[in-house]
LUMBALUM-766062 format. One record per residue (C-alpha): residue in three letters; x, y, z. Coordinates in pm, whole numbers, padded with zeros to 5 digits, always signed. Each point is the difference from the previous one (the first is absolute). Example, Ala and Ser with C-alpha at 12.3 -4.5 7.8 and 13.67 -1.06 7.14 Angstrom:
<rs>
ALA+01230-00450+00780
SER+00137+00344-00066
</rs>
This chain:
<rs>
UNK-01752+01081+01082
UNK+00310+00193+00140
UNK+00224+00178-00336
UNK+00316-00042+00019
UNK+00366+00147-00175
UNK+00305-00147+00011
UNK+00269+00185-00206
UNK+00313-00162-00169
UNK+00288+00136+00053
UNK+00071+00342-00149
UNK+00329+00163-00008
UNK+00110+00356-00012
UNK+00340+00020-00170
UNK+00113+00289+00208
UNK+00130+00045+00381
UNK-00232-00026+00310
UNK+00060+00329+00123
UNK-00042+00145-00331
UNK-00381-00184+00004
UNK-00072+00112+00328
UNK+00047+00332-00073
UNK-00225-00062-00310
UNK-00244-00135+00213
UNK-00002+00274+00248
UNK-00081+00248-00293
UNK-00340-00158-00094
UNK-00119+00127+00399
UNK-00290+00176+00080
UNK-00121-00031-00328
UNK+00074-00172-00341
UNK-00079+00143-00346
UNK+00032-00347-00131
UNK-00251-00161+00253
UNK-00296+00238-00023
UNK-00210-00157+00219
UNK+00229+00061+00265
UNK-00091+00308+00164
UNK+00232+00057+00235
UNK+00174-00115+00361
UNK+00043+00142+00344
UNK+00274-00124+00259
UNK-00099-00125+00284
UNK+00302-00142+00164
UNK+00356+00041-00065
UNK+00278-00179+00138
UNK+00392+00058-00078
UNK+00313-00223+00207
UNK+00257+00191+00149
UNK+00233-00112-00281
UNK-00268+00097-00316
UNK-00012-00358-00116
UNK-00357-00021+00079
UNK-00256+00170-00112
UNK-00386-00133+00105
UNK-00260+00219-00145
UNK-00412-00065+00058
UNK-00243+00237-00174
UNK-00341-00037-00129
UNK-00070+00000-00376
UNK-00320+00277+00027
UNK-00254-00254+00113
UNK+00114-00305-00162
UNK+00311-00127+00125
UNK+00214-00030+00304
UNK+00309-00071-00087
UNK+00341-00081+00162
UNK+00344+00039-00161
UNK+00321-00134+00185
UNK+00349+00093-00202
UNK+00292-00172+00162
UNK+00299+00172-00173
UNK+00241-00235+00204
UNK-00163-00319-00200
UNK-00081+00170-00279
UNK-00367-00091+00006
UNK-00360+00181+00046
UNK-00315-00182+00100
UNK-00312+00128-00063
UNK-00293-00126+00163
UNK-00401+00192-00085
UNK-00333-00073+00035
UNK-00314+00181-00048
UNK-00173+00177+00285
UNK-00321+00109-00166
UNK-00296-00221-00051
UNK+00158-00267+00161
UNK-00316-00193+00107
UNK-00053-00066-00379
UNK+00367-00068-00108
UNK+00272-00103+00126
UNK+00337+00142-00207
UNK+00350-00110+00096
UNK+00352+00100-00166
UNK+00374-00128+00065
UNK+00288+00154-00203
UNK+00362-00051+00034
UNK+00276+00141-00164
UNK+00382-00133+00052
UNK+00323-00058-00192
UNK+00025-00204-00349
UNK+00185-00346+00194
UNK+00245-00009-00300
UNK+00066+00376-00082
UNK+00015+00262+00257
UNK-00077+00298-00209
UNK-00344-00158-00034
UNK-00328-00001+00139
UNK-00246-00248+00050
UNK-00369+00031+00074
UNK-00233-00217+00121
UNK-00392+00007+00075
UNK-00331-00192+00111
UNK-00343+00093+00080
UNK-00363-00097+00015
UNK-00292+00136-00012
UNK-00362-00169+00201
UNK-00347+00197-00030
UNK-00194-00142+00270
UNK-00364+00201-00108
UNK-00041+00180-00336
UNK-00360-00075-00058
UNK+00097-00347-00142
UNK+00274+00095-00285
UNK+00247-00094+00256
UNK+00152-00185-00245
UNK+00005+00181-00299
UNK+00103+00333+00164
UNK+00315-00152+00138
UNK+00074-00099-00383
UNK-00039+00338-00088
UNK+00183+00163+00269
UNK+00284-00264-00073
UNK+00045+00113-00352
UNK-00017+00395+00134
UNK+00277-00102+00203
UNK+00222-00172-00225
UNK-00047+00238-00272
UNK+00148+00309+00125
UNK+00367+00122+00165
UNK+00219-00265-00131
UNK+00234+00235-00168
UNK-00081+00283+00313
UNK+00320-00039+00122
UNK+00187-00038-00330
UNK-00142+00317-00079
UNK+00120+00208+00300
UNK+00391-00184+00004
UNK+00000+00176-00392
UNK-00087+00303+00168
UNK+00276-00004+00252
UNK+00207-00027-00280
UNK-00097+00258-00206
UNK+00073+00183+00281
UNK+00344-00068+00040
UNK-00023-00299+00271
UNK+00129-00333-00119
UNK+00187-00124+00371
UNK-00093+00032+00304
UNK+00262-00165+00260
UNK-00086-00264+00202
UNK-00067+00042+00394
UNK+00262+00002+00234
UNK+00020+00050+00426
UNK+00110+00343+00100
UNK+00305+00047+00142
UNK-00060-00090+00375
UNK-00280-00191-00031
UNK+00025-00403+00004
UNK-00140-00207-00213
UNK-00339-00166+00104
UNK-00006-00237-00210
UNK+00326-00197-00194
UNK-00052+00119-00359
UNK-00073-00263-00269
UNK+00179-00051-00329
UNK-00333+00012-00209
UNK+00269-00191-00291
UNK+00023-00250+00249
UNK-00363-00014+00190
UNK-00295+00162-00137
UNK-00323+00044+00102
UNK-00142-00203-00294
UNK+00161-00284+00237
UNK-00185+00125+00352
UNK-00275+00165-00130
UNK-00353-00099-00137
UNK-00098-00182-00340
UNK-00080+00244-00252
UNK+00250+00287-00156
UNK-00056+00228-00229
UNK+00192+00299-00166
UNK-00246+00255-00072
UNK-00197+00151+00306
UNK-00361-00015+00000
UNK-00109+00195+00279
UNK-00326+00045-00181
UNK-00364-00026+00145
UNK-00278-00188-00026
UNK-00288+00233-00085
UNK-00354-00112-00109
UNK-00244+00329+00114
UNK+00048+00113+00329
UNK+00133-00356+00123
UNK+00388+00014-00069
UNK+00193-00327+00078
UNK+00397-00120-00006
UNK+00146-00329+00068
UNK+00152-00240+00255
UNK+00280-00234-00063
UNK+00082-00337+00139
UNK+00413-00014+00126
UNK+00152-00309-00028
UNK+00408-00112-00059
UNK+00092+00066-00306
UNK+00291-00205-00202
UNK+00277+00049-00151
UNK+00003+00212-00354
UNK+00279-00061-00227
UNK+00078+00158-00351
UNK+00059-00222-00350
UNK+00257+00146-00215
UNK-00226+00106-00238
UNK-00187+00200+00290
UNK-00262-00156+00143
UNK-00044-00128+00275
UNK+00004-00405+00085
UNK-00196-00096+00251
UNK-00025-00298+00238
UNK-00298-00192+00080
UNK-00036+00166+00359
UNK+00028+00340-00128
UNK-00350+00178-00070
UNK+00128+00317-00132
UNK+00078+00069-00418
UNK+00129+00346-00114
UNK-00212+00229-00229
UNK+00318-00010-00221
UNK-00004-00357-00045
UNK-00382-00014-00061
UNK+00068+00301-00258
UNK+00293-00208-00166
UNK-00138-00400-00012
UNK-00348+00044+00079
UNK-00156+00325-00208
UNK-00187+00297+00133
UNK-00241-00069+00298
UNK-00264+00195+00138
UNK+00094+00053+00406
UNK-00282-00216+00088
UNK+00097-00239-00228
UNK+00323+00007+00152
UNK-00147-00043+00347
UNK-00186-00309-00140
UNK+00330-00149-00132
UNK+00169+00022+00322
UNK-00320-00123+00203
UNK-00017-00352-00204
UNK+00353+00023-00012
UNK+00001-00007+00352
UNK-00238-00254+00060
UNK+00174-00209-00198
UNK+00272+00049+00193
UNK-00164-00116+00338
UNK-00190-00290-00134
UNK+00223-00143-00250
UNK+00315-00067+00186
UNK+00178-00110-00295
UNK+00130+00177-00271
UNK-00270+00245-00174
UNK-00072+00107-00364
UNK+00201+00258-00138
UNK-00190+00366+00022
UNK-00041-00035-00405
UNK-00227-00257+00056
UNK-00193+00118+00329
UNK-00069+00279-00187
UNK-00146-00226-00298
UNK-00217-00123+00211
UNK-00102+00333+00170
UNK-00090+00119-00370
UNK-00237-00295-00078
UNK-00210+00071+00314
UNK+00010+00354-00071
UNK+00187+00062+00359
UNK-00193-00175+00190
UNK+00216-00135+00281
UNK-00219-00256+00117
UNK-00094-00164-00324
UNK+00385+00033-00116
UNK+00108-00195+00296
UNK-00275-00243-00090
UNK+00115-00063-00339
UNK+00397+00004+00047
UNK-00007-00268+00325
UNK-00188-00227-00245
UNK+00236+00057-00278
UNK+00319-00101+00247
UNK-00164-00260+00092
UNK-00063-00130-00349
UNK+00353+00090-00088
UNK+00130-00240+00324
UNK-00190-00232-00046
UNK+00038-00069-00360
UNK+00398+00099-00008
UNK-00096+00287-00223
UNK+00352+00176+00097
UNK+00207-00285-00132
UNK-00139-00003-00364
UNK+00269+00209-00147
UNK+00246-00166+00144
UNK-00088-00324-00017
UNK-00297-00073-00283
UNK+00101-00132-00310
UNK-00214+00057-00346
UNK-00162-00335-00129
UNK+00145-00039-00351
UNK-00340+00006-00138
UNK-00051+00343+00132
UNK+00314+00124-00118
UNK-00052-00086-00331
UNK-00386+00070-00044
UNK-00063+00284+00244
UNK-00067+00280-00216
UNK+00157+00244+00285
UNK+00343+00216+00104
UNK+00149+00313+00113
UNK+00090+00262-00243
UNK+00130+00331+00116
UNK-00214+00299+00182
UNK-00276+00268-00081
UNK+00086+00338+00009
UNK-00095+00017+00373
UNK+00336-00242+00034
UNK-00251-00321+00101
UNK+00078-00306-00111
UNK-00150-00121-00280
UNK-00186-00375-00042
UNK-00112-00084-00324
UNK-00232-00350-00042
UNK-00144-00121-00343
UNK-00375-00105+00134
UNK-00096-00054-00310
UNK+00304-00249-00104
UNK-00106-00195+00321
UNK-00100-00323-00033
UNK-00173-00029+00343
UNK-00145-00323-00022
UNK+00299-00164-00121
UNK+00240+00155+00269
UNK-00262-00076+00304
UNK+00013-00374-00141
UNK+00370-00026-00001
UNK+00112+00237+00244
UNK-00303+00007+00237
UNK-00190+00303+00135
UNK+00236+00002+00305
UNK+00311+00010-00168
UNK-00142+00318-00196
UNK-00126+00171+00282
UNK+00358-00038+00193
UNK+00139+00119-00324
UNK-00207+00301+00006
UNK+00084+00050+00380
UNK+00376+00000-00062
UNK-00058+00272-00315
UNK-00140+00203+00282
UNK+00274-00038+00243
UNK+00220+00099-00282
UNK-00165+00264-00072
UNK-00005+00162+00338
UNK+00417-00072+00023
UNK+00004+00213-00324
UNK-00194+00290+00151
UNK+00229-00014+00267
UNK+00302+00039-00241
UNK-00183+00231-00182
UNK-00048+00205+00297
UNK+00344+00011+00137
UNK+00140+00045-00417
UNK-00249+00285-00066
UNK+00049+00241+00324
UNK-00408-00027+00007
UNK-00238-00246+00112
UNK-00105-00266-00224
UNK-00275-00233+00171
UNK-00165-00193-00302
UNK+00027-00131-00337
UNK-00152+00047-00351
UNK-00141-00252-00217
UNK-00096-00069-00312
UNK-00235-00277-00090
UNK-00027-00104-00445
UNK-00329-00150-00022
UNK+00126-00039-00404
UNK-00142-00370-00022
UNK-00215-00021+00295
UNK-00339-00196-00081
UNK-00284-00197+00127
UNK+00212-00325+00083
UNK+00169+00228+00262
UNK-00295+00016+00182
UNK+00057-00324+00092
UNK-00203-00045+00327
UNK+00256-00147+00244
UNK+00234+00268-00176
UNK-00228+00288+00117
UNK-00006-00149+00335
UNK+00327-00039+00031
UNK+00066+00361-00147
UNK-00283+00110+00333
UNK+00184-00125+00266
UNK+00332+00134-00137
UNK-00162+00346-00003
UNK-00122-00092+00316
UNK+00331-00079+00171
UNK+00186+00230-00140
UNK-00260+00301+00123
UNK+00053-00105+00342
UNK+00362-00041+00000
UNK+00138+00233-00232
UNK-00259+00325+00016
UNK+00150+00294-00145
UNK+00259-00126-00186
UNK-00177+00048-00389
UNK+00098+00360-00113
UNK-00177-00037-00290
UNK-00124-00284-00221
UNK+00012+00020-00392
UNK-00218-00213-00209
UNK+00008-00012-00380
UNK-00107-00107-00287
UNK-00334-00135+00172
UNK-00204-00203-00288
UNK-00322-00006+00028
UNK-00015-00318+00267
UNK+00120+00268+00271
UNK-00289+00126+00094
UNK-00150-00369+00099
UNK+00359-00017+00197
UNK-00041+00292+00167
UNK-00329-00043+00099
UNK+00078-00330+00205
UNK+00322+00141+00168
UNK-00073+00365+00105
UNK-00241-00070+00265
UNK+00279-00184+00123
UNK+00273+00317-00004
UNK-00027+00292+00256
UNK-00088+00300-00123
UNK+00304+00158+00051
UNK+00196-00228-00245
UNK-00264+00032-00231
UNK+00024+00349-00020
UNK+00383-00067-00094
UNK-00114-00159-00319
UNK+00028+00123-00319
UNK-00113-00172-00334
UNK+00041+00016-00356
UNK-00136-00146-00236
UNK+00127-00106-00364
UNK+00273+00277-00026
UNK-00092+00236+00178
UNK+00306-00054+00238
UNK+00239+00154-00276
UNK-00154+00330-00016
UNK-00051+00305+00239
UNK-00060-00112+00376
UNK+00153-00325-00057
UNK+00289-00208+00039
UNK+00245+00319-00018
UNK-00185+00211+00286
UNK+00135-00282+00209
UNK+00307-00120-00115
UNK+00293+00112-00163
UNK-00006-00039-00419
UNK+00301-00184+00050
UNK-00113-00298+00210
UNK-00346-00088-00169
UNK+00056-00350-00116
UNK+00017-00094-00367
UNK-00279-00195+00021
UNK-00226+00297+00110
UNK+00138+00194-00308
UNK+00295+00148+00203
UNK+00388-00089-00085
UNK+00111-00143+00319
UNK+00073-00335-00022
UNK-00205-00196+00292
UNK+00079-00347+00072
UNK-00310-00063+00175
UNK-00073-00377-00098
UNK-00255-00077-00277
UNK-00245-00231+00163
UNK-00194-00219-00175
UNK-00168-00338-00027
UNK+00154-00248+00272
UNK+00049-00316-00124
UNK-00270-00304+00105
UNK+00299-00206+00039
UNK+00116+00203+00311
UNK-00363+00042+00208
UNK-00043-00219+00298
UNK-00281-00213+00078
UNK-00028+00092+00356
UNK-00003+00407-00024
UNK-00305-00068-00247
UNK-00290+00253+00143
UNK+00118-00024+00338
UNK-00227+00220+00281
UNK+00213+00276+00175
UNK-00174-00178+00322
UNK+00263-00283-00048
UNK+00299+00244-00066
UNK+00263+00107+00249
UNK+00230+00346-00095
UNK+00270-00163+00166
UNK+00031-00379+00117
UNK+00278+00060+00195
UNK-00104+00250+00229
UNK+00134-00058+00393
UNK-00351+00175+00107
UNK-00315-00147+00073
UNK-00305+00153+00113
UNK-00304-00117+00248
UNK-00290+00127+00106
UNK-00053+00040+00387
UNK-00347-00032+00118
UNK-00157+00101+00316
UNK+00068-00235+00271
UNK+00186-00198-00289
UNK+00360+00120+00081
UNK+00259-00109-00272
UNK+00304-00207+00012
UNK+00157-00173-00258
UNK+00085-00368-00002
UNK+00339-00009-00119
UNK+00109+00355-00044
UNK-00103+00111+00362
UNK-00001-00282+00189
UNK+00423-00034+00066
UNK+00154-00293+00105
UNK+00306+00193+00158
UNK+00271-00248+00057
UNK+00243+00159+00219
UNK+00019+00323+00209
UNK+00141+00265-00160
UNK-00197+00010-00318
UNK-00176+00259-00188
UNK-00368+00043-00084
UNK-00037+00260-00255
UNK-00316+00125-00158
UNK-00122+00290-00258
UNK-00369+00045-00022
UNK-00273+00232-00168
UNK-00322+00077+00116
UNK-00220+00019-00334
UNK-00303+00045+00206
UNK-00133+00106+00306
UNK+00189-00021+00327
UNK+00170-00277+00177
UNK+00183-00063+00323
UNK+00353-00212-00022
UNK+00101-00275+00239
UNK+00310-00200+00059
UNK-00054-00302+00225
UNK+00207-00305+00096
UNK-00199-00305+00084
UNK+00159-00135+00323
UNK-00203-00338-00060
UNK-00021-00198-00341
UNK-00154+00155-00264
UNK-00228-00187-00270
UNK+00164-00020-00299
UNK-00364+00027-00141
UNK-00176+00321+00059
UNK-00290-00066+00210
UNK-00272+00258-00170
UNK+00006+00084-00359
UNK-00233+00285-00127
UNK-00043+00166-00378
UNK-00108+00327-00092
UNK-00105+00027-00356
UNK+00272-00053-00282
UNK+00121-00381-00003
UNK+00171-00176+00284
UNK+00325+00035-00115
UNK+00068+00365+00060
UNK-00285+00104+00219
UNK+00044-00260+00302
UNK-00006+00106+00335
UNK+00165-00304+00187
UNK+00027-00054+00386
UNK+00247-00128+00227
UNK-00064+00127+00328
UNK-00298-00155+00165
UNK-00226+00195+00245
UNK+00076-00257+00296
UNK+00370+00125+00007
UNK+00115+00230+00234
UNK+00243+00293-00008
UNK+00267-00087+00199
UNK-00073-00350+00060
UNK-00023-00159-00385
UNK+00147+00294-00194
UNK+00204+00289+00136
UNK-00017+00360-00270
UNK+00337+00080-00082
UNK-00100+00327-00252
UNK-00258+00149+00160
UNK-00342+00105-00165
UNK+00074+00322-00272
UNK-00274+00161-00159
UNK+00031+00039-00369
UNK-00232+00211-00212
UNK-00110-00034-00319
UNK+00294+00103-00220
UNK+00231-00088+00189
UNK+00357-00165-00099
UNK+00198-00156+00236
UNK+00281-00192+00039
UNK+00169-00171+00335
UNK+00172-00263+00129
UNK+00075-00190+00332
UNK+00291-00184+00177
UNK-00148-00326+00152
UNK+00125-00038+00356
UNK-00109-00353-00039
UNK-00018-00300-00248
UNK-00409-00066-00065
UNK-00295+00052-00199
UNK-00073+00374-00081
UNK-00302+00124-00115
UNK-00076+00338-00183
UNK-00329+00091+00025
UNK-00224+00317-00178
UNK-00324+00037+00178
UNK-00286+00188-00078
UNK-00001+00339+00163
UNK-00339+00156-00013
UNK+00076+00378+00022
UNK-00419+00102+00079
UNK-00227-00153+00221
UNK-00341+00005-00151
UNK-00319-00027+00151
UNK-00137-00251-00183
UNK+00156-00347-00205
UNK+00126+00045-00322
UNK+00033-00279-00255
UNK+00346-00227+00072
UNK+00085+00084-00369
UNK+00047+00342+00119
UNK+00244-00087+00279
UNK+00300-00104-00172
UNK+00317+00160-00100
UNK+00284-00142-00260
UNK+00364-00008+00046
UNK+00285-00058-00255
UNK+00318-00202+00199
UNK+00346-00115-00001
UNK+00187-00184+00228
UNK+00313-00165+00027
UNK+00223-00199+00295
UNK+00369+00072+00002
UNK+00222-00226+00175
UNK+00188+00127+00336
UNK+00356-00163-00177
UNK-00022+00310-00256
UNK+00090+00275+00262
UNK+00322+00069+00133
UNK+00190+00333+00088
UNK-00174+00321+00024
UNK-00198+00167-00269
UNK-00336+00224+00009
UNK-00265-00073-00220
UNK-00187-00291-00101
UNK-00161-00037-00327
UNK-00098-00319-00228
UNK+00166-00015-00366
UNK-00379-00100-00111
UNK-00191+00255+00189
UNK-00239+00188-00246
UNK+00122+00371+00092
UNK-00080+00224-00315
UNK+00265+00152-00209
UNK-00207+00285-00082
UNK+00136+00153+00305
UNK+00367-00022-00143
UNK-00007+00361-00037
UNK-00171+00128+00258
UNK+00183-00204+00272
UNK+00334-00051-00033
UNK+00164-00298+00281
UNK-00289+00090+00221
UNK-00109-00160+00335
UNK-00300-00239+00004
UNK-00196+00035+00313
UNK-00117-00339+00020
UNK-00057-00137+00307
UNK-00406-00026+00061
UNK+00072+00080+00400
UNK+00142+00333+00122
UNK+00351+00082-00064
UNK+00201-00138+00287
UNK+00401+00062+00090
UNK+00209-00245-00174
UNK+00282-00201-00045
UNK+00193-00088-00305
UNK+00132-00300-00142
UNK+00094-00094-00386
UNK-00151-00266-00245
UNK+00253-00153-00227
UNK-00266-00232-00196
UNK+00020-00086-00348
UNK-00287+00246-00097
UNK+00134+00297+00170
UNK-00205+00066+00245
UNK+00063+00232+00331
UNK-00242+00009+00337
UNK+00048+00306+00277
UNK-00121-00236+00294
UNK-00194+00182+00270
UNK-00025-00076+00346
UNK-00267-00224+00101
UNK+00123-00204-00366
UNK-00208+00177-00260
UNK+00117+00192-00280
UNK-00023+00289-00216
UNK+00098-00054-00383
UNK+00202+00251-00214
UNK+00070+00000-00319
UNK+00350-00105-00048
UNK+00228+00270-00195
UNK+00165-00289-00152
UNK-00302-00169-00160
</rs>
């Protein structure tokens, strides 16, 4: 499996000129790179006019290496890869260095590589871990280091370029203020160099880098940068400031999910704060992070998980016998949640309330909570990522372990593990009678080890003394309650009265519970050779040309192909095969429309042609009909291997969470450019992170198009392309 580095971006706060010169000083050797021992030229090249300066050499039996300085741009490339033992590894490197985009006097820097051993005696794998963490480890501060020196010495400007007298320009010089080469340049920047090597033995190895188009970078006021959702570059400032001290590889894995995210979710994405969260519970594994946080948007979509702040209200019974609130911050400036467990009267609130009214309460505490970081973060001048809280067992007994209360208390821990990881600084429990232990033996199995190791318990009080409540808070802000002389207005709890329970939430299964019932998703499974389209949702009676099919999908599982067809002859308003893949009928269906006699061309004509989408995947698109008719969207199974022998047809299938809607051709007049629906599930974790951004969601190739505006009550705008598709942006507006 090929290593690979992607730096953020880095930023020297000093001139270009005065960093070249800093990085010319660290040549043939470098003190603070031992294992580089040395360099000979082996081809120099210098323009007429001194603006260019090509150098190759060979790093003593390591590395070639190939350094292009355009002083007329501002810019040097460097491109190196290792020339020894080649037949076992293959080493690749790609540095760039060019002007800050928004301050001239700055430099940017910006580097990939990767690292494949083809043979070493089967640690392939292992040794390019290794090798990785060599290379990370060492010369981020090299250059740093020799710019101080140049100082000491005196030199703190060197001019820019400029063509001799005589000789014309080459090349028209660019305003880096105005155009940098953040903007033309590849995907990764970074402001200290690391022209470091890869050394395990004999076998020394550096990296190669990917170049694609990078975005634009802007600056907040408070000095950060924002950045939109096409942009795959964050500076090391900004990770520094809102997202705490990262090791370089973690860094690199940040910006490779980040990325990925990025290409496969074409909608808004999470906020860093919370790819990182994720990151951290997988202990940096990309692939298992990815895993985790596409199933957590999807949750959040398809149970309108983004709207609860804004839009869920508190049953009364909960407000009054919730033992629960928020009451100030720890010393590490978290935000502090305090809940009376042992004042809870569990049974009586899952009888009047219901188990799904708790559980959404306990969803919105954690939304809150993560807004309050956030505030924290940008209040503080440091990064503040979770909360503290304390749990008073004071009362707790054995009619609390009520068994549909422990149930319902698993698959809160449950959802809120896979949604929220990360987000529990530390967890305070006190006063534990002697009933905890039975508790705790039920639930922990249940908790990762990583927020159990965040728990700390005292017993009787024990939580007044040394090591307790006052190592984590300050004296001032323990509640009264917990022998402290803050006031807390934390409510009580207590008994719930019989007279407000409710026959039918009476030891109801979680089977025959939805988080949200009115959630614009559904989901289906999709079979082999059972290809799934919906009855009323995907099957569109368009009435009149003009109109627009729009649709926002997730692929939960597996990997599916996407299909727009019009039926040029009747379609049944039955579906003519109907086919179930575990689960009940109701969600699971695969339906179809589209029987095997028709013919393409003849009986149906495909007016989106088929799109691959992989497991992951989020994607949102829409489509101008050219005619009135029946339209069909259809997911089909897309079997990515080709094995030798039959597997099971349980095996075969692949699920799919969908939206659709059909918006009338009356609603567009004028000319606007984007398209978006007022109901489409985009995330507003990503409020942060992606600021009026562009939505690539078209499932065909980007095409030229032409504009026209939407004036319809809900807001919405379409860019119509060419052969009467579209692509949908978020509106600015919205």
């Amino acid at each position: 499996m090929v290593q690979t580095y992607q730096s953020p971006v880095r930023v020297y706060k000093h001139p270009f000129e005065l960093v070249m010169a800093a990085y010319q000083k660290r040549f043939p050797t470098c003190k603070m790179i031992p294992v580089f021992l040395g360099s000979d030229i082996i081809h120099e090249f210098k323009s007429e006019d001194g603006a260019e300066h090509i150098i190759a050499g060979v790093d003593h039996v390591i590395f070639i290496q190939k350094n292009h300085l355009n002083r007329r741009t501002r810019t040097l490339d460097i491109v190196a890869h290792n020339e020894s033992f080649s037949s076992r590894l293959t080493i690749q490197e790609h540095c760039h260095y060019s002007v800050h985009p928004e301050n001239p006097n700055w430099t940017c820097f910006e580097q990939d590589a990767s690292l494949d051993i083809k043979h070493f005696f089967g640690f392939e794998s292992t040794v390019e871990k290794i090798a990785m963490k060599q290379y990370t480890s060492s010369g981020k501060e090299v250059i740093e280091y020799y710019i101080n020196e140049l100082i000491s010495e005196g030199v703190t400007y060197i001019p820019p370029w400029s063509a001799p007298a005589g000789v014309e320009n080459a090349e028209k010089e660019e305003d880096p203020s105005q155009d940098s080469g953040l903007r033309s340049r590849s995907d990764s920047i970074g402001s200290q160099h690391s022209q470091h090597s890869l050394v395990l033995g004999a076998t020394a190895a550096s990296i190669q880098r990917k170049s694609l188009t990078p975005p634009e970078v802007v600056l907040s006021p408070e000095g950060g940068p924002v950045i939109k959702a096409d942009v795959d570059k964050i500076d090391d400032d900004y990770i520094a400031r809102f997202l705490g001290h990262l090791t370089m590889v973690e860094e690199s894995q940040l910006v490779q999910l980040r990325r990925w995210l990025q290409k496969t979710h074409k909608g808004k994405i999470p906020k860093d704060a919370h790819i990182l969260r994720f990151l951290r519970a997988r202990e940096f594994n990309v692939e298992k992070a990815r895993e985790m946080l596409v199933h957590s948007l999807a949750w959040r979509k398809l149970h309108n998980i983004d709207k609860i702040l804004e839009g869920y209200k508190l049953p009364e019974v909960l407000e009054r016998y919730y033992p629960g609130g928020w009451h100030y911050c720890d010393k590490d400036g978290r935000p502090l949640y305090i809940i009376k467990l042992g004042q809870m009267d569990v049974k009586g609130l899952m009888r009047s309330a219901g188990e799904e009214a708790i559980l959404r309460h306990v969803l919105s505490v954690n939304e809150e909570g993560l807004r309050r970081a956030e505030e924290a973060t940008q209040k503080r001048g440091y990064p503040v990522s979770a909360c503290t809280c304390i749990v008073d067992l004071e009362g707790l007994s054995m009619r609390h372990l009520w068994r549909p209360g422990i149930r319902a208390l698993l698959r809160i821990i449950e959802t809120v593990q896979a949604n929220y990881p990360e987000t529990m600084g530390r967890l305070l429990i006190v006063r534990a009678p002697r009933v905890f232990p039975v508790l705790w033996t039920l639930v922990s199995p249940f908790i990762d080890e990583n927020t159990r190791n965040k728990f700390m318990i005292y017993g009787g009080k024990d939580y007044l003394g040394t090591g307790g409540l006052v190592e984590f808070m300050d004296k001032q802000y323990i509640p009264d309650f917990l022998g402290g002389d803050c006031y807390c207005d934390v409510p009580e709890g207590g008994l719930v009265p019989k007279s407000l329970y409710q026959e039918d939430l009476v030891d109801r299964s979680p089977e025959e519970q939805t988080l949200s019932t009115d959630s614009l998703y559904q989901t289906a499974a999709v079979a082999k050779d059972f290809p799934h389209e919906a009855s009323q949702i995907v099957l569109i009676e368009v009435p009149e040309k003009g109109s627009v099919v729009t649709w926002d999908f997730d692929i939960l599982k597996g990997d599916v192909t996407f299909t727009v067809f019009l039926c040029r002859k009747s379609a049944p308003q039955q579906p003519l095969h109907q086919h179930y893949v575990g689960g009940t009928s109701g969600t699971m269906g695969c339906v179809q429309y589209i029987d095997k006699s028709m013919v393409v061309g003849r009986d149906i004509s495909i007016v989106e042609p088929p799109n691959i989408c992989r497991d992951g995947d989020s994607v949102q698109g829409s489509h101008v009909t050219s005619q009135p008719g029946r339209y069909i969207l259809q997911w089909n199974y897309f079997d990515t291997t080709k094995p030798s022998f039959d597997f099971p047809l349980s095996s075969h299938k692949s699920k799919v969470m969908y939206h659709t809607e059909l918006l009338p051709s009356a609603a567009f007049r004028g000319s606007m450019t984007s398209l978006q629906s007022c109901q489409s599930g985009f995330s507003s974790l990503s409020a942060g992170t992606a600021s009026n951004q562009s939505i690539a969601g078209s499932s065909c190739p980007s095409r030229i198009f032409n504009v026209f505006q939407s004036s319809n009550s809900k807001g919405i705008e379409v860019s119509k392309i060419s052969d009467g598709s579209t692509k949908m942006i978020e509106n600015p507006r919205n």
